[in-house]
C-alpha positions in Angstrom: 18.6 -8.7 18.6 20.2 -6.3 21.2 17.5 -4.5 23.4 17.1 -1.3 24.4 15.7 -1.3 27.8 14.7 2.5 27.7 11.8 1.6 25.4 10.3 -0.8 27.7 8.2 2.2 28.9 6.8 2.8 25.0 5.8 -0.8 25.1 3.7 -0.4 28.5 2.3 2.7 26.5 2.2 0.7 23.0 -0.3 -2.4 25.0 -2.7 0.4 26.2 -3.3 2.3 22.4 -6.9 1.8 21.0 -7.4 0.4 17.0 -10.7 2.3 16.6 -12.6 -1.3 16.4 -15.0 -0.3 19.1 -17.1 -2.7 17.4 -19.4 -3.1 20.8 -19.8 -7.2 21.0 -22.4 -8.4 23.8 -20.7 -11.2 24.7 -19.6 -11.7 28.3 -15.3 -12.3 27.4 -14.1 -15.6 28.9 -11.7 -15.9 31.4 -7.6 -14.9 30.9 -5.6 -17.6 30.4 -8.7 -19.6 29.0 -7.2 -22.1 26.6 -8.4 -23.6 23.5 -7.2 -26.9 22.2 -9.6 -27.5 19.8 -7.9 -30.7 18.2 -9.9 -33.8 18.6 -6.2 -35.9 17.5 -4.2 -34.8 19.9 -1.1 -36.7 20.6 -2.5 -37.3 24.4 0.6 -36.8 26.0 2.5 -39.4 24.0 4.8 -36.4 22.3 4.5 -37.5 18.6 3.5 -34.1 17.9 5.2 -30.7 18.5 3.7 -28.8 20.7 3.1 -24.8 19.7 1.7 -22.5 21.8 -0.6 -19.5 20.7 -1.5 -16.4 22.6 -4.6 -14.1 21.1 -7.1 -11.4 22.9 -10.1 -12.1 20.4 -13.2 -13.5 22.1 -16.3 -13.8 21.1 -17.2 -14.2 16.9 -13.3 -13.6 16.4 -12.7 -16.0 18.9 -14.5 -18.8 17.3 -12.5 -17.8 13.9 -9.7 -18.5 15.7 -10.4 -21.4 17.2 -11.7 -22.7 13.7 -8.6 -21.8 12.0 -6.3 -23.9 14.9 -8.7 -26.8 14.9 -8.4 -27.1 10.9 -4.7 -26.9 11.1 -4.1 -29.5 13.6 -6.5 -31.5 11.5 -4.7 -30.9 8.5 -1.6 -32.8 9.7 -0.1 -34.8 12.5 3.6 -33.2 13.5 2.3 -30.1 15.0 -0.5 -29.0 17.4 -1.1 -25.5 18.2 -2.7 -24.8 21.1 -4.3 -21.1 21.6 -4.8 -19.4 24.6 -7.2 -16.2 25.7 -5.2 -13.4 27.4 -7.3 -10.1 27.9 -5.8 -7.3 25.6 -4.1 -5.0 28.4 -2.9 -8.1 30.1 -1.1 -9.8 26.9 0.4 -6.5 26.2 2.2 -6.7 29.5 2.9 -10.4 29.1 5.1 -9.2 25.8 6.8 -6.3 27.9 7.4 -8.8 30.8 8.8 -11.7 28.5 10.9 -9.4 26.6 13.1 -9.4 29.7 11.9 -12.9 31.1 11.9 -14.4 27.7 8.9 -16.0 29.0 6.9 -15.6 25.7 4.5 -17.8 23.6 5.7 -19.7 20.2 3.3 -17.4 18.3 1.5 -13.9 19.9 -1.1 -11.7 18.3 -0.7 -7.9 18.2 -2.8 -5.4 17.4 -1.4 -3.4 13.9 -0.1 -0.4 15.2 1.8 -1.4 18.2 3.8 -4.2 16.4 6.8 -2.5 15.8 7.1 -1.5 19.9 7.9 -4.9 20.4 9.8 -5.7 17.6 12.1 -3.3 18.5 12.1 -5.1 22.1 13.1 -7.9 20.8 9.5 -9.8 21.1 9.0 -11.1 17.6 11.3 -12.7 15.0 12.8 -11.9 11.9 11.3 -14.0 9.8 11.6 -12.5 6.4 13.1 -14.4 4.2 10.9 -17.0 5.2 8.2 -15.5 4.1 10.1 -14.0 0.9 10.8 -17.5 0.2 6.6 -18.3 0.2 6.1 -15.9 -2.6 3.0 -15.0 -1.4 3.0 -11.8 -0.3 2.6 -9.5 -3.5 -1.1 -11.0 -2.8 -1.3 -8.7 0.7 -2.2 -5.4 0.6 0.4 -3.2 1.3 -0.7 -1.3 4.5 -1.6 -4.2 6.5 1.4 -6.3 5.1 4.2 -2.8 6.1 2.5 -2.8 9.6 4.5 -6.2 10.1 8.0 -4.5 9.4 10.8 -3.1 11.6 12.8 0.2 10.9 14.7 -1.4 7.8 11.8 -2.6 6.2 12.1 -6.6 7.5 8.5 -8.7 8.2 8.5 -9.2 11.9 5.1 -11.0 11.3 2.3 -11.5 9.0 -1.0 -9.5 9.3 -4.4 -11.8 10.2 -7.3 -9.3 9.2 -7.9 -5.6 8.7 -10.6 -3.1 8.8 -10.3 1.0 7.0 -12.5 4.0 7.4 -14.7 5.4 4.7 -17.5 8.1 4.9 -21.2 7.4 5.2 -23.9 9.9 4.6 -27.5 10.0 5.6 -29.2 10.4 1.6 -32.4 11.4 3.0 -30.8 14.8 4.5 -28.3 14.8 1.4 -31.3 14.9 -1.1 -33.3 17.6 0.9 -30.3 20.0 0.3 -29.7 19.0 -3.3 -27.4 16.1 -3.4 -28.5 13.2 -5.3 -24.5 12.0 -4.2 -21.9 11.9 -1.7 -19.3 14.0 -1.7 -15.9 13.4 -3.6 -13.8 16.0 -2.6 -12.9 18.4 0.0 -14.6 21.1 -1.9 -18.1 19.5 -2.4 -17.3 18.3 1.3 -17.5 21.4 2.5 -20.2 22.2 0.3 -22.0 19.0 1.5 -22.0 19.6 5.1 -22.9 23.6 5.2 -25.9 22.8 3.2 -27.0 20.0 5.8 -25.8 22.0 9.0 -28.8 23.1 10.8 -28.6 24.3 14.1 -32.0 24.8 14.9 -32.6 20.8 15.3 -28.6 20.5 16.4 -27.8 19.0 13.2 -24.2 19.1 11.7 -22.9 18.4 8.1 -20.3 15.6 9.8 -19.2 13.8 12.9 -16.1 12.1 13.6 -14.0 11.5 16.5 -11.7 13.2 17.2 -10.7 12.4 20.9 -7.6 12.6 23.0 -6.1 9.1 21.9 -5.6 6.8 19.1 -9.1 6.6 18.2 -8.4 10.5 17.3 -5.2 9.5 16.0 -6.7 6.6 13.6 -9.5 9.2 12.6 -7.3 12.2 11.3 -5.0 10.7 9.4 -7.0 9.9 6.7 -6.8 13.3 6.2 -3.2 14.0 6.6 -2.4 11.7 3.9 -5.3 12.9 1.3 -3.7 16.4 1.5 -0.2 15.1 0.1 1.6 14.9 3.4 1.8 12.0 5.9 3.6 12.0 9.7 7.2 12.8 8.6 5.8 16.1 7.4 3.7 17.4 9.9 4.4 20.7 9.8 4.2 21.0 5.6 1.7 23.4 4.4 -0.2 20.4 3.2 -0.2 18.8 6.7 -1.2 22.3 8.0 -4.3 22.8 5.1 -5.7 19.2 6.8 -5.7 20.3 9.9 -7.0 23.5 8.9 -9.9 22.1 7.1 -11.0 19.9 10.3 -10.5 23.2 12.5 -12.9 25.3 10.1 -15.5 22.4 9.7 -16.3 23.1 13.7 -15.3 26.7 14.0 -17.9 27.5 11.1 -20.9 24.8 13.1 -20.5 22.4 10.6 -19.1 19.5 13.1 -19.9 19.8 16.5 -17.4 21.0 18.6 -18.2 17.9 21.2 -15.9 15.5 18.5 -13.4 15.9 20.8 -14.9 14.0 23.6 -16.6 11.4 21.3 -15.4 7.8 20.8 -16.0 6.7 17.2 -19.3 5.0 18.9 -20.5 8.3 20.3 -20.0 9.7 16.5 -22.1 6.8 15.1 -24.8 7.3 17.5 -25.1 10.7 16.8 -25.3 9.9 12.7 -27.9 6.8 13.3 -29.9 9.6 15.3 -30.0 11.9 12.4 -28.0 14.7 14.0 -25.2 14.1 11.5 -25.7 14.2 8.0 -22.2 12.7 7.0 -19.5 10.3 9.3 -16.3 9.4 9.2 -17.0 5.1 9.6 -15.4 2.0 10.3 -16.3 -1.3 8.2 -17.4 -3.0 11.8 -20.3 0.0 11.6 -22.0 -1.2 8.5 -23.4 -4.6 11.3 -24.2 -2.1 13.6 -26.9 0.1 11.1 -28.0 -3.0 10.6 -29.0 -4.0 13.8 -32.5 -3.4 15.6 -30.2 -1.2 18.4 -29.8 1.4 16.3 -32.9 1.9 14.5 -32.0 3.9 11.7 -35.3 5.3 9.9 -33.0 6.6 6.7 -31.7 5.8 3.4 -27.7 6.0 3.9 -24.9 5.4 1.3 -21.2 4.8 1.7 -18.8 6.6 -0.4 -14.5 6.8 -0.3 -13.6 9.8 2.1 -13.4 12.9 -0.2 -10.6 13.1 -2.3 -7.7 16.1 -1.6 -4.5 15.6 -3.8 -5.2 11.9 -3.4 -7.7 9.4 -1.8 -6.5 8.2 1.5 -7.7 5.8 4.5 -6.3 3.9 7.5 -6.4 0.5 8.3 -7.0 -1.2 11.8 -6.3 -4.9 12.4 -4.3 -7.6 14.1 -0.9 -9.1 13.0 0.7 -12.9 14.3 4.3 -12.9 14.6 6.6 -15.9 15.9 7.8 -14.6 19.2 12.1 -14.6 20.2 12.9 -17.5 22.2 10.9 -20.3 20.5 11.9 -23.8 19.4 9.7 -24.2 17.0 10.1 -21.5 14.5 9.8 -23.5 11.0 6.6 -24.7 12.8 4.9 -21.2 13.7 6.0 -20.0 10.3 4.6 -23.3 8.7 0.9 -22.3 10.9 0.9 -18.8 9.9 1.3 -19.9 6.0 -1.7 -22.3 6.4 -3.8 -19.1 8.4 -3.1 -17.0 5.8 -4.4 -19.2 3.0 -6.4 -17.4 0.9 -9.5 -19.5 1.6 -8.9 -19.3 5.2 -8.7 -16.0 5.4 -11.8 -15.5 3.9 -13.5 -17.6 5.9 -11.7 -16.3 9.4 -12.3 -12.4 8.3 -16.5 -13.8 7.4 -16.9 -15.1 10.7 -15.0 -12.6 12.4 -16.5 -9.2 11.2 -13.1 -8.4 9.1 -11.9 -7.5 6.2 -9.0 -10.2 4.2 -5.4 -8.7 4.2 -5.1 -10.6 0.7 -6.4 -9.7 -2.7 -7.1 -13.0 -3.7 -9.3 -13.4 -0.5 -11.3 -10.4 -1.0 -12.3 -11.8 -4.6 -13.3 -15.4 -2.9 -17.0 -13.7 -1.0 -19.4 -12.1 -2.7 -20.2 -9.6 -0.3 -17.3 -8.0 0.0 -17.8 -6.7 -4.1 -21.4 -7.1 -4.8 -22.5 -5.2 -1.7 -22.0 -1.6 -2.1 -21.1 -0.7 1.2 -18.5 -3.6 1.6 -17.3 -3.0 -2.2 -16.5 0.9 -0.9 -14.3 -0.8 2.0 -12.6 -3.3 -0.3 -11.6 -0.4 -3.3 -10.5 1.2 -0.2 -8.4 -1.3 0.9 -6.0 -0.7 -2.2 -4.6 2.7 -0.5 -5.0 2.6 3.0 -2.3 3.1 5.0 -0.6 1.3 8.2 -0.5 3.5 11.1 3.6 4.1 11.5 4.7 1.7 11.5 7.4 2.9 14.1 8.6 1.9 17.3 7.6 4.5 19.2 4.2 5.3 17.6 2.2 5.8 20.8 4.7 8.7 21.4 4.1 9.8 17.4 0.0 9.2 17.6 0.1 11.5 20.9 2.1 14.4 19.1 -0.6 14.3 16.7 -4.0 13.9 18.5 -2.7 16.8 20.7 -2.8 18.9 18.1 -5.8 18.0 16.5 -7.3 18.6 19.9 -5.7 22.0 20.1 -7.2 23.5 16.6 -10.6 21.7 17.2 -10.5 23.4 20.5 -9.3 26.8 18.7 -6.5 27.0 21.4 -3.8 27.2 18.3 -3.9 27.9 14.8 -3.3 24.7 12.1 0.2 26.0 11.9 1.5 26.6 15.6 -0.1 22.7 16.5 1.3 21.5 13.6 4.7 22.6 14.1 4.5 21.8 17.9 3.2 18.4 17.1 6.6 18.5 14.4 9.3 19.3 17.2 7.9 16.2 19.0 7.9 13.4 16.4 10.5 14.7 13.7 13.2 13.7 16.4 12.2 10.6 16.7 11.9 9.9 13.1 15.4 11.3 12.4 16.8 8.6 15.1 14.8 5.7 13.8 12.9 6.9 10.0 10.0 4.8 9.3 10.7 1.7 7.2 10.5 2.7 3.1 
């Protein structure tokens, strides 16, 4: 793959961009470089088995999942052992940009969703396609996680490990004193929805979200975006401009508090588990978190699919393992990544991890994820949500687009001047390299 050495700078950017999974864990993270060869038959040095090497950022639940998932594998046979190694996130980000010219790069590397096709387009990960065409397998995968994988003409770079989407939650007991016995399920009972909880004397707003200056803000409006009917190659549509719009209102008439635009989506969950929000937009990681003792929630809350505009939209979060350029063991990291992705083994990984299963046929194998009704909302959800991009220059594509969100929010701009300034920046980009069909 020829590389183009100006994008080494979107990269750098691409390693630093946030998923939303802000999911909080407690555990001190272990050191970089901390490795984890988990196989008690090892070949012990004799060099009967081929040695793959695996570079991940998960630590703590997700890093026993991972560790589980190696140690079956090498198990499982006795040609191949993998062994995985801890990098920090920001630091194995680097580690791609730096072996992209070094070539210095693991057998297999984990990358967060959205950032994926950065380093394809670097030359980090291989095309390994019809490999996995040849697997028939994949009409199992969902389709956003699964297009997060691919490059600019639609070819799998990778396959994706685990994946999480946003749906709304609503605190019933402030829903029923207004005269809801249900969440909202579109825009106009929304907005109906959150005026009738708004109450400013106890600094209570209809809905929080966060809507913050990076891809946290980014991964929180496009739900939106893509239930009006438009998505980011038509920013400046008037559908595009009505969601934009509708946020912009939601503050400017105190239904949302204009603070959304500092808050992380923790901050917004703290201020819904406190009762100063009667609706938020949530992750699937927050469903653990009203659970816990931490955040003492005293209410009744339900979870519901975001309102509906022309169509029901989310976004999905995640990680994706690709087999990096370089590597002499190919058939083997592709032969790894088949057993991973098992459906039984995803199951299992995303139960132990806090995740949700990229396949259909793994969702079906838990009983939680369908017979509890705030994983079952996550799971229908799953069937629509959409990959962030995927494009090579996202970061560049997600700033566009929080900046404007920022703007309206703030009421600097109107919906249609951010809109079409948010527009001149990414329709450029899209026209040199369009986002994979």
């Amino acid at each position: 793959m020829k590389r183009n050495w100006r994008k080494l700078v979107a990269a750098v950017s691409a390693g630093m961009v946030m998923t939303g999974m802000l999911a909080g864990c407690g555990s001190e993270k272990p050191a970089v470089g901390e490795s984890s060869s988990v196989d008690g038959n090892s070949d012990d040095g004799n060099g009967s088995k081929k040695e793959v090497t695996l570079w991940h950022y998960f630590f703590d639940e997700e890093g026993k999942a991972i560790e589980r998932v190696v140690e079956l594998y090498n198990n499982s046979q006795d040609k191949i052992h993998i062994t995985s190694t801890y990098i920090s996130r920001d630091e194995l980000m680097n580690q791609y940009t730096i072996g992209a010219v070094s070539g210095e790069l693991p057998d297999i590397g984990m990358v967060d969703s959205p950032d994926m096709a950065s380093y394809i387009s670097l030359g980090v990960f291989e095309d390994i396609d019809d490999e996995l065409q040849e697997w028939g397998e994949l009409d199992k995968f969902y389709e956003g996680p699964l297009n997060s994988c691919r490059d600019s003409e639609g070819r799998l770079h990778g396959i994706p490990n685990n994946s999480n989407c946003l749906a709304l939650v609503c605190n019933m007991d402030l829903l029923n004193a207004a005269g809801f016995d249900e969440p909202p399920t579109t825009w106009d009972e929304f907005r109906e929805v959150a005026r009738a909880c708004t109450d400013p004397g106890n600094s209570v707003y209809g809905y929080a979200m966060c809507a913050i200056g990076n891809e946290e803000g980014t991964f929180q409006y496009i739900p939106w975006l893509y239930a009006s009917g438009a998505d980011v190659t038509t920013l400046d549509s008037p559908e595009a401009v009505k969601s934009m719009e509708f946020l912009g209102d939601l503050v400017s008439d105190g239904y949302m508090s204009k603070e959304v635009i500092n808050w992380t989506q923790a901050d917004a969950l703290n201020a819904f588990a406190a009762g100063k929000a009667a609706m938020l937009e949530s992750g699937t990681w927050h469903i653990a978190l009203l659970d816990s003792d931490s955040m003492n929630v005293d209410f009744n809350y339900k979870y519901a699919l975001l309102p509906k505009g022309e169509q029901n939209a989310s976004v999905i979060g995640g990680e994706n393992f690709g087999v990096c350029a370089g590597s002499e063991a190919k058939e083997e990291c592709i032969d790894f990544l088949k057993f991973m992705m098992q459906p039984q083994n995803n199951a299992d990984w995303c139960e132990i991890g806090g995740k949700l299963p990229v396949r259909s046929d793994a969702m079906e194998l838990k009983d939680f994820w369908t017979e509890d009704e705030r994983y079952a909302v996550f799971s229908e959800t799953m069937n629509f949500a959409v990959a962030r991009g995927p494009h090579e220059s996202w970061p560049t594509i997600s700033e566009a687009i929080y900046n404007a969100e920022q703007s309206v929010l703030l009421g600097e701009k109107s919906a249609a001047d951010a809109m079409k300034e948010a527009a001149s920046v990414v329709d450029p980009i899209l026209k040199e390299v369009p986002i994979a069909e």
